[in-house]
C-alpha positions as CSV (number, residue, x, y, z in Angstrom):
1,X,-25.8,-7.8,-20.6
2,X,-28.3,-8.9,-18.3
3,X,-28.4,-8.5,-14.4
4,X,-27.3,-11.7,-13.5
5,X,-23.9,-10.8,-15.6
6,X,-23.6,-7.8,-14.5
7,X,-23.0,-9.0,-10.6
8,X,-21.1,-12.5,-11.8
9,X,-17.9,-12.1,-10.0
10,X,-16.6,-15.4,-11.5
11,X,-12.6,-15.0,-12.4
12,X,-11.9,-11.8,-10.0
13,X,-10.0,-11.9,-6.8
14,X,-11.6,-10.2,-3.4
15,X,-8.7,-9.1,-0.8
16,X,-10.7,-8.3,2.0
17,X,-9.1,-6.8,5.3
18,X,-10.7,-7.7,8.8
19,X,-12.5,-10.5,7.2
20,X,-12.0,-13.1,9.8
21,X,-14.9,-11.8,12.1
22,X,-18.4,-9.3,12.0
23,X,-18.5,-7.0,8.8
24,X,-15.3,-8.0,6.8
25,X,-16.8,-12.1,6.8
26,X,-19.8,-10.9,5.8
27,X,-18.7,-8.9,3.1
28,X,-16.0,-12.0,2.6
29,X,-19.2,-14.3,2.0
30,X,-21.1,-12.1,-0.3
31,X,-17.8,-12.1,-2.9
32,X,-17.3,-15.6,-2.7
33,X,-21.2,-16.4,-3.2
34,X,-20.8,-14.3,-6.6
35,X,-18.1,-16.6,-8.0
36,X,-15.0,-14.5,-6.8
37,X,-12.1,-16.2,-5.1
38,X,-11.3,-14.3,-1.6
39,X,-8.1,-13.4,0.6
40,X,-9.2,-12.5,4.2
41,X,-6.6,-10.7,6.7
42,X,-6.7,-10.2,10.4
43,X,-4.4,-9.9,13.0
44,X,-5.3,-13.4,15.0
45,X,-4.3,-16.7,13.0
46,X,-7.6,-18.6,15.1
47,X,-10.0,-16.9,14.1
48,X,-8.4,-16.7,10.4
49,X,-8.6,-20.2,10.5
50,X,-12.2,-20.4,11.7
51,X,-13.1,-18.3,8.8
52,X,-11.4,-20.3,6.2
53,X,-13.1,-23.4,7.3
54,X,-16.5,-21.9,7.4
55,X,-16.0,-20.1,3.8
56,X,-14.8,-23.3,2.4
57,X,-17.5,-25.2,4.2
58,X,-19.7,-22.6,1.7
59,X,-17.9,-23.6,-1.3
60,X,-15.5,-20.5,-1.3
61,X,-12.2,-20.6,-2.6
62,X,-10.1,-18.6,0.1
63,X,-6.7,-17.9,1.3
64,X,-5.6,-16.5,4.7
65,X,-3.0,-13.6,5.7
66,X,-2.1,-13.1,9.0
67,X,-1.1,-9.2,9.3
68,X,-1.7,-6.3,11.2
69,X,-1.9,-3.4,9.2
70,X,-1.5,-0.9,11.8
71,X,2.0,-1.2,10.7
72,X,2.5,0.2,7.7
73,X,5.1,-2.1,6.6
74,X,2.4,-5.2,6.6
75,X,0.7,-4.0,3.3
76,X,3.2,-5.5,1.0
77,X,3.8,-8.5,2.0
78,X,-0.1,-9.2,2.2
79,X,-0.1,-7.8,-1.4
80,X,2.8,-9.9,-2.0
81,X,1.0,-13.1,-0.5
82,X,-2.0,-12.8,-2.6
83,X,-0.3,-11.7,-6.2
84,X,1.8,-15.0,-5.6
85,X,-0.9,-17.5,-5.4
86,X,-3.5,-15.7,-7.9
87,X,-1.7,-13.4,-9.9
88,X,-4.1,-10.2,-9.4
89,X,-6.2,-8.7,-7.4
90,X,-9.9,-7.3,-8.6
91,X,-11.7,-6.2,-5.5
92,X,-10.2,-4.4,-2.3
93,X,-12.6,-4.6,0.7
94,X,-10.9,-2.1,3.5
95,X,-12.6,-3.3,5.9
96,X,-10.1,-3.3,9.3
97,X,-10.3,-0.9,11.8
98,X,-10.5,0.2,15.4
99,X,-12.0,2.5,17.9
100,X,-11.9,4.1,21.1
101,X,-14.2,5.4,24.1
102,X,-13.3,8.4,25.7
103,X,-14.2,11.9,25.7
104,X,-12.4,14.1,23.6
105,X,-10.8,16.1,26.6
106,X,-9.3,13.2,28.4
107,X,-9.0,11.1,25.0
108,X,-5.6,9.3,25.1
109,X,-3.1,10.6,21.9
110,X,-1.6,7.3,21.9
111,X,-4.9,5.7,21.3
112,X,-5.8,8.6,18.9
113,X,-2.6,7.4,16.9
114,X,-4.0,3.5,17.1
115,X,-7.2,4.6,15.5
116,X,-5.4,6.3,12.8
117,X,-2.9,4.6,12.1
118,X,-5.8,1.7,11.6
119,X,-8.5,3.5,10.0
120,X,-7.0,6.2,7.6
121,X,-3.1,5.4,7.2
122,X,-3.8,1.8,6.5
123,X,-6.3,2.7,4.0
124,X,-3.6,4.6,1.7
125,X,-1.0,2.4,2.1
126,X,-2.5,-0.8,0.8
127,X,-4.6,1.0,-1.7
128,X,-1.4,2.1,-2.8
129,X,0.2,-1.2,-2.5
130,X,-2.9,-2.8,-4.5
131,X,-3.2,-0.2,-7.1
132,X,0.7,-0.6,-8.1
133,X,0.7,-4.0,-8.2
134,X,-1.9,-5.0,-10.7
135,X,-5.2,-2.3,-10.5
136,X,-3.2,0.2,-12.7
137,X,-1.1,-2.0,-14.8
138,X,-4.7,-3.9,-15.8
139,X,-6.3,-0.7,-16.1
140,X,-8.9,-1.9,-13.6
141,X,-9.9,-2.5,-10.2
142,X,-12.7,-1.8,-7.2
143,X,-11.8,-0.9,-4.2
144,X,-14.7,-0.1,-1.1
145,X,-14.1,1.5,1.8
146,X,-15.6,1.1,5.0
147,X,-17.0,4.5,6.2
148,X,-19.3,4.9,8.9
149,X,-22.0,7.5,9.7
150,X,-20.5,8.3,12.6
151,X,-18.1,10.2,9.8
152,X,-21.1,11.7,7.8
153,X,-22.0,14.0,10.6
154,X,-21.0,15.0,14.2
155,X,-21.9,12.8,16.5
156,X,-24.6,13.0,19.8
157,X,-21.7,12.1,22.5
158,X,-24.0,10.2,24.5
159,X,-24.3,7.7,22.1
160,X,-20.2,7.5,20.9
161,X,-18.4,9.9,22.5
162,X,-15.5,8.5,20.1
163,X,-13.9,11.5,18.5
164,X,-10.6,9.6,17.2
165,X,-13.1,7.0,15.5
166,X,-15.6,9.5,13.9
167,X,-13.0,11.6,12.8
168,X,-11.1,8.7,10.9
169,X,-14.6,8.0,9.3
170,X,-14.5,11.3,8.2
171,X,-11.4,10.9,6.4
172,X,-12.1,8.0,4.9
173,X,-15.1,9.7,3.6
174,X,-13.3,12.0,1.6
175,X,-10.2,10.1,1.1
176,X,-12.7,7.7,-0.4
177,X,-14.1,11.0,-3.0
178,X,-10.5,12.0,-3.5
179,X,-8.9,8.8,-4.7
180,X,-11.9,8.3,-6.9
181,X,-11.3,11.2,-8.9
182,X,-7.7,10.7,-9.2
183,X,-8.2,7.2,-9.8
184,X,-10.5,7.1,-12.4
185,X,-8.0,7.8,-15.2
186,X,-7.2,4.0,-14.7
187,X,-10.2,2.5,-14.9
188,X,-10.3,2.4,-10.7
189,X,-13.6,2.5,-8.9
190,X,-13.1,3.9,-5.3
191,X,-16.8,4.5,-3.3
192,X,-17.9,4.0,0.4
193,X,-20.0,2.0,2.5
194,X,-21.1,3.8,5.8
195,X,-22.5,1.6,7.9
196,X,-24.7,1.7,10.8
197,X,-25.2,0.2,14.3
198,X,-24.3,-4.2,13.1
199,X,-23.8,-6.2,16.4
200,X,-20.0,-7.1,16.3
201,X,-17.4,-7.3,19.5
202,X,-16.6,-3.9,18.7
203,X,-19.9,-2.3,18.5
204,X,-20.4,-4.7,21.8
205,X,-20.6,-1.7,24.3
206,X,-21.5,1.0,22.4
207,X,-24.8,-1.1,22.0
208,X,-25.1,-2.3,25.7
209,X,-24.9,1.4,26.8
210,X,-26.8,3.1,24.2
211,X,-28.9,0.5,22.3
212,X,-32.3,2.2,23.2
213,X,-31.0,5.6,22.0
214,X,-29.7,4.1,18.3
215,X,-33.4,2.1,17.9
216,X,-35.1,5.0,19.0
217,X,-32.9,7.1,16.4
218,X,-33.2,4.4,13.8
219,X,-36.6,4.9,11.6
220,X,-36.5,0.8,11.0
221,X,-35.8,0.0,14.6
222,X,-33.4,-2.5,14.6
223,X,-29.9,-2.7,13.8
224,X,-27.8,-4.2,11.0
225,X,-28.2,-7.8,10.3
226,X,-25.7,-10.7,8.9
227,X,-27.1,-10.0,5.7
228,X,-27.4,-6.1,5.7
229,X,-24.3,-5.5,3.7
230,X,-24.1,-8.3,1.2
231,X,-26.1,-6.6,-1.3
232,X,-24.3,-3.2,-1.1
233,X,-20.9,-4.7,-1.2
234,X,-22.1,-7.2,-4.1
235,X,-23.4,-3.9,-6.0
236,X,-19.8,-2.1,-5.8
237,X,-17.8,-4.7,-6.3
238,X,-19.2,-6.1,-9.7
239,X,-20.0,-4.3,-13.2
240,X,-23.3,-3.1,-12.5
241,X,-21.7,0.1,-10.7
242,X,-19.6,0.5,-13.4
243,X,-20.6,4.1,-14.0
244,X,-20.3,4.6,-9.8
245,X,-17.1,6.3,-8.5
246,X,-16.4,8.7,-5.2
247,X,-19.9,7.5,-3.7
248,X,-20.6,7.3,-0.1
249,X,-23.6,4.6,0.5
250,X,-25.1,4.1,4.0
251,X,-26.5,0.7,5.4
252,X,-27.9,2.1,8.5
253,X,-31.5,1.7,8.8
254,X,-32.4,5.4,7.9
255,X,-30.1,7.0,10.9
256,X,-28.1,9.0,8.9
257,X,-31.4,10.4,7.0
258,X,-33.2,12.0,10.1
């Protein structure tokens, strides 16, 4: 098989959560480039829409899902949704999540609950909801989780003094290893991308308070582009990581490696 088959995503389906903005439309794009047909989800029906247009205005076929899967009980449907118009589902981008600025002493637990609830629960449940529905009958599937590296290691509080956040990341992390190796029995890749500093509204003030201290900590000296993660999310979602499973990848610029 040459490379070129190996990252063909021509007949697979891409469900990708948060795609309607920053990292998940990216990631959205990348899929669709390599011949797969994509779902996005978000909570906000404009800026689903504003997606759609610009995916299809790249020659994407897409489909859009308003839910927010902070509530458990919106996994489902989505599920539900996208089995209805194409029958399966190949590729599972978790993508959505949320995060919050406080120190840990005064850090709200209501707000701890919203990051959570977000960034670890949501995970499960529509991995779950996925897997049942057609990964483990077919015997195959991809899922990729969006780590960070603020959940590879603690984190200087004067750049994110985000303890709920990094502490979900961590969780995905090794949910991420876990479900991998219980997984694989069914043919189920399950690995991780962690990445760095990307502009996006919700990096927005971490950067504007801090962006000297991430360049500075950053051996490449700039942050994460529009095209940073294509290649990585390309690689895990196709056959050439075929023999890749409970792997933690980060796009970051070298920050995690000093």
């Amino acid at each position: 098989m040459d490379v070129k088959t190996l990252f063909d995503l021509g007949g697979k389906v891409a469900l990708v959560t948060g795609g309607s903005r920053g990292l998940g439309l990216q990631m959205a794009e990348a899929l669709g480039e390599l011949g797969a047909k994509v779902a996005i989800t978000a909570r906000k029906a404009g800026e689903l829409a504003e997606a759609e247009a610009h995916l299809k205005g790249m020659g994407i076929d897409v489909m859009t899902h308003v839910s927010d899967l902070s509530d458990a009980a919106a996994a489902q449907p989505l599920v539900d949704a996208v089995m209805a118009k194409w029958g399966q589902i190949d590729i599972l981008v978790n993508n959505a999540g949320a995060s919050w600025g406080a120190p840990a002493e005064v850090h709200p637990l209501d707000a701890w609950h919203k990051v959570m609830n977000l960034n670890v629960t949501a995970l499960f449940v529509l991995s779950q909801a996925v897997a049942n529905a057609t990964m483990i009958p077919r015997k195959q599937g991809k899922i990729i989780n969006i780590a960070s590296i603020a959940g590879l290691k603690g984190t200087d509080p004067h750049f994110m003094p985000t303890i709920a956040y990094n502490s979900s990341k961590g969780a995905v992390v090794n949910f991420t290893r876990s479900l991998a190796a219980e997984w694989a029995q069914h043919g189920i890749h399950v690995n991780a991308i962690a990445p760095g500093v990307f502009p996006s509204k919700m990096a927005k003030g971490m950067i504007e308070r801090s962006e000297a201290y991430i360049l500075d900590h950053t051996p490449m000296r700039r942050l994460g582009s529009d095209f940073d993660l294509k290649g990585t999310v390309a690689l895990l979602a196709s056959q050439a990581s075929d023999y890749m499973t409970g792997v933690i990848i980060p796009v970051d610029g070298g920050f995690s490696a000093v």
